[in-house]
MARTOR-964051 format. One record per residue (C-alpha): x negated, y, z negated. Coordinates in steps of 0.02 Angstrom, whole numbers, plus 50000, padded with zeros to 5 digits. Each point is the difference from the previous one (the first is absolute). Layout:
MARTOR-964051
XYZ/...
//
This chain:
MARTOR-964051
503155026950142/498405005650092/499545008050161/498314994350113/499455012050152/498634996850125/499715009850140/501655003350056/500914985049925/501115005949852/500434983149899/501275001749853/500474985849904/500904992249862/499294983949912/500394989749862/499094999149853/499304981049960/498964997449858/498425010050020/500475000050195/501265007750110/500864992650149/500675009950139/501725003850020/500615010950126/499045013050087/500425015250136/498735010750110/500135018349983/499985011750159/498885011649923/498235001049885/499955003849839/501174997549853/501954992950010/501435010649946/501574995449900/501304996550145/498374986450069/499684994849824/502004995849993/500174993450155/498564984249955/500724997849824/501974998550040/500254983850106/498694993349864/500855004449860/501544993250081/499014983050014/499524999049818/501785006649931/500264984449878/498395004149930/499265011749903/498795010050077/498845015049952/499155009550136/498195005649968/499285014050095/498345009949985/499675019650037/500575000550164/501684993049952/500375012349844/501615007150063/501195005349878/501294997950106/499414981750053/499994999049798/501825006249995/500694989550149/499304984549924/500715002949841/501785001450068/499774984950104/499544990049833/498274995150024/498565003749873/498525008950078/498375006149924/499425014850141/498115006549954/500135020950013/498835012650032/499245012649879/501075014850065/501704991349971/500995011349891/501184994949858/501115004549882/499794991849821/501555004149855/500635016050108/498235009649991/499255006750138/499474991750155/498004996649985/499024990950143/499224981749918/498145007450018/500515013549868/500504985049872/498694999749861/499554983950053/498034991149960/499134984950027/500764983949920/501595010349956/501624990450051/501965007149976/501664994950055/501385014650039/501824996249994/501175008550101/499065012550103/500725009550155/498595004050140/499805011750115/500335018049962/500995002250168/501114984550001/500214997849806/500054980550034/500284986749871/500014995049862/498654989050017/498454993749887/498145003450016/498384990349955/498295009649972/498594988849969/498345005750019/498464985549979/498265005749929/498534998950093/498854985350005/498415001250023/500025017750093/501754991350109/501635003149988/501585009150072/499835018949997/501735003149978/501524992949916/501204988550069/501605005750008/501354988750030/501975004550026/501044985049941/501724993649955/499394985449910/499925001749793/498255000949939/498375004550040/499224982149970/501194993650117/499795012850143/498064999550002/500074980650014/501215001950157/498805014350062/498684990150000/500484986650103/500185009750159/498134997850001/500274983250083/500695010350154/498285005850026/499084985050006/501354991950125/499865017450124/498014997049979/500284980850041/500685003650154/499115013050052/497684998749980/500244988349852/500984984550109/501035003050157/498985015850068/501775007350061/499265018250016/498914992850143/501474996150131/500595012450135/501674993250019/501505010850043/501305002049854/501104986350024/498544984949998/499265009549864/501494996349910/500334982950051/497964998149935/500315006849854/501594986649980/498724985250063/498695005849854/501445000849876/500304983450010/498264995250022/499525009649839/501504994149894/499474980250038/498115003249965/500555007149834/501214984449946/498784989350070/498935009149870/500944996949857/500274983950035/498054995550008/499785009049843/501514988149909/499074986150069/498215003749902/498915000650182/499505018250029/498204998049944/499794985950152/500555016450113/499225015849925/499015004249846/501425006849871/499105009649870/498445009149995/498825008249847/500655016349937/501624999650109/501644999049904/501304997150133/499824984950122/499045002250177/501134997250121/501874998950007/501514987750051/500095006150176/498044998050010/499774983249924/501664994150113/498925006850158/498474991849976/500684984549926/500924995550169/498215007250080/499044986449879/501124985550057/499995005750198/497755001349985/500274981549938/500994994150137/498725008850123/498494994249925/500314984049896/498844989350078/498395012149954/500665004149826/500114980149974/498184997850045/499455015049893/501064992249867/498984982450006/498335008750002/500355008149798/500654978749936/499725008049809/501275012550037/501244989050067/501235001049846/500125019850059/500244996150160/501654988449944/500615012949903/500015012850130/500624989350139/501494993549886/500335019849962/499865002550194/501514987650032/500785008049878/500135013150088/500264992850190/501784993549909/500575015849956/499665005950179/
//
């Protein structure tokens, strides 16, 4: 669950997490700027939840979403959630006092797990569990603070790997947005915002299968270079190998005829050339 604003647009929107991606979902605009409250927050998870009810689900939410009481109305609908909280939550380990996270004894590269905490000194909600991780710097970077996440699920390992794949969110709001669709650019009224927003949904969720499926069939290095020196992730993702493998196979329709003649003036790389048109109608079948 994550929220996008430009200008006066107020996007927020529930995806689903696939793989190291996330595809959207459902999504709602919000008649004001700035953050969403719990009744909105409700109101965009509940015919969603509905939708997913033979499944199991767990709802992932950074600061903005830290409710307690989203926490608590989660729990007693049955799903699993893992809700990132800010420093000045307060809570209540073993019956002691109330104490605000940022007055934990927490350092750098500490982690901890708490079972059956209640938050918030007003509301006394819960019980609910906690996980505190806090990475070291690298190299002069790294998080200044904690992160706290509020969780029904059993372990810390477990929480931090569900955390962590909300990240895909980001890169799908940034697809659509300056790194793809360049959504923040329109001056549409509400209602073809929204039916935009449904036309890049699709749009996105094809490029990234399309993605996966040129990856499964071994031709990504005819589209894009994959790897580079001292990088340890890949360059581009799914969605962006999907996009410019349909762009690759639409050039060649366009300008055949002068690739063909540039083709026959390099004969001693002609065995390259095969390989890369064979992996280009590889991929005009799966189009």
């Amino acid at each position: 669950m994550d929220r996008s604003q430009w200008r006066e647009r107020n996007l927020i929107m529930l995806s689903l997490v696939w793989g190291k991606h996330a595809l959207p979902v459902y999504w709602q605009c919000i008649a004001k700027k700035g953050s969403s409250n719990l009744a909105q927050q409700k109101w965009l998870l509940a015919p969603v939840l509905k939708l997913l009810t033979p499944y199991p689900v767990v709802v992932l939410g950074d600061r903005e979403f830290h409710s307690v009481k989203l926490g608590e109305w989660l729990e007693q609908s049955g799903v699993k959630f893992a809700l990132r909280q800010k420093k000045s939550t307060f809570i209540q380990e073993n019956g002691q006092d109330y104490q605000a996270l940022n007055h934990l004894d927490f350092k750098p590269g500490m982690a901890r797990f708490f079972r059956g905490i209640h938050c918030t000194e007003e509301h006394k909600l819960g019980p609910f569990n906690l996980g505190v991780t806090w990475k070291r710097k690298y190299r002069a970077k790294g998080p200044e603070d904690p992160w706290y996440t509020l969780t029904n699920l059993d372990d810390l390992k477990l929480t931090l790997a569900f955390y962590r794949a909300r990240w895909g969110i980001e890169s799908m709001l940034k697809y659509c947005k300056t790194g793809g669709y360049n959504l923040e650019r329109t001056w549409v009224n509400e209602t073809r915002l929204l039916a935009l927003v449904l036309l890049i949904a699709f749009a996105y969720s094809l490029a990234t299968f399309h993605g996966e499926t040129l990856k499964a069939m071994g031709v990504r290095n005819y589209i894009c270079r994959v790897q580079e020196l001292q990088r340890s992730v890949e360059r581009h993702s799914h969605f962006w190998i999907g996009l410019y493998g349909q762009l690759w196979v639409g050039a060649m329709n366009v300008w055949s005829e002068l690739a063909m003649r540039l083709v026959h003036l390099k004969a001693h790389k002609w065995l390259n050339f095969q390989q890369g048109l064979h992996a280009l109608s590889t991929i005009q079948s799966d189009v």
